[in-house]
N, C-alpha and C positions, 0 to 999 in steps of 0.2 A: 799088873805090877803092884797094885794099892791093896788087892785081896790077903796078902797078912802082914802088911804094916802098919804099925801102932795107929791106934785112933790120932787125930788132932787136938785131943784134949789128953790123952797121955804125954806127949810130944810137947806141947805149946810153954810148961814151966820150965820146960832146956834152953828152947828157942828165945826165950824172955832174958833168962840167964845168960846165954851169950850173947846175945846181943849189949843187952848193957847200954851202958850210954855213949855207945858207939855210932859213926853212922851206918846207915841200911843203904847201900850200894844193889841196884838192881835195876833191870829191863823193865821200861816202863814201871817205873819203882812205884806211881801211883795204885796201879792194880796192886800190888805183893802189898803194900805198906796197909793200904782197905781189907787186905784178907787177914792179914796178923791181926790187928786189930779188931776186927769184926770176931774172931775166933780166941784171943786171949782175954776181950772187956780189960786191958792195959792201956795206958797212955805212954806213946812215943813219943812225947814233946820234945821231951831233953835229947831225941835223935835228931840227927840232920840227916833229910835223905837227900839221896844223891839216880841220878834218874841216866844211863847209860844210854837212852833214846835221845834225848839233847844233848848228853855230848859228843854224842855220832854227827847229828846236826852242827853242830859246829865244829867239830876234825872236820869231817867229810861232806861240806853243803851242796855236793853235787852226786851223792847216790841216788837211787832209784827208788829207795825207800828204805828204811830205817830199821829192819828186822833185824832180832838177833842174828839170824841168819847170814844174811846180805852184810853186816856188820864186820859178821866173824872172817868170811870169806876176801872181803875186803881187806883184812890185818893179815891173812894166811892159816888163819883156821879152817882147815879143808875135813876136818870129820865129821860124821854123820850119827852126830848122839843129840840132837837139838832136842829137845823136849825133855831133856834127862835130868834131873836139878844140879848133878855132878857138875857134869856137862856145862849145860846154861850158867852155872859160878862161874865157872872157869873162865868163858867168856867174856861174861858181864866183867872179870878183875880183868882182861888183858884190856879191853877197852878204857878202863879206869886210869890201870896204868900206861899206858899208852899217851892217854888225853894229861897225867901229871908230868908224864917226862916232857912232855909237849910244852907247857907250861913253865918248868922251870928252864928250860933254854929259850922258850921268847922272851 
């Protein structure tokens, strides 16, 4: 899938750029946020990440375990594109939003 898409170092001045000083919402967002990082030499300070594996943990403190997967399936995400970054977004924002809707009616 990767054999002719843009290196990581073509790519990474876009991914800087939009991101911005937004926050970085992701699955296990520790790992994504070490790899931007480790690949751009930029500083995310001024971002707040936001990490979709603890707030699974806290919707949901009684699943089996915390996978995007198991995640999705649990909100009624029943396709099978998991490894796909499309994909994997899309996930990662329904959990997000899911966990704010949650919030603002407690």
């Amino acid at each position: 899938m990767v054999k002719n898409a843009p290196s990581v170092e073509e790519i990474m001045g876009k991914l800087i750029e939009f991101i911005g000083d937004k926050p970085i919402v992701a699955h296990n967002a520790r790992f994504d946020y070490g790899f931007i990082q480790n690949y751009s030499n930029y500083s995310f300070t001024k971002n707040k990440l936001i990490d979709t594996v603890k707030i699974g943990r806290i919707l949901y403190p009684n699943l089996e375990n915390y996978k995007l997967a198991t995640l999705a399936k649990h909100i009624g995400i029943e396709e099978d594109g998991f490894h796909r970054a499309e994909f994997d977004c899309e996930c990662c924002a329904r959990v997000y939003v899911e966990y704010l809707d949650r919030l603002q009616v407690g």
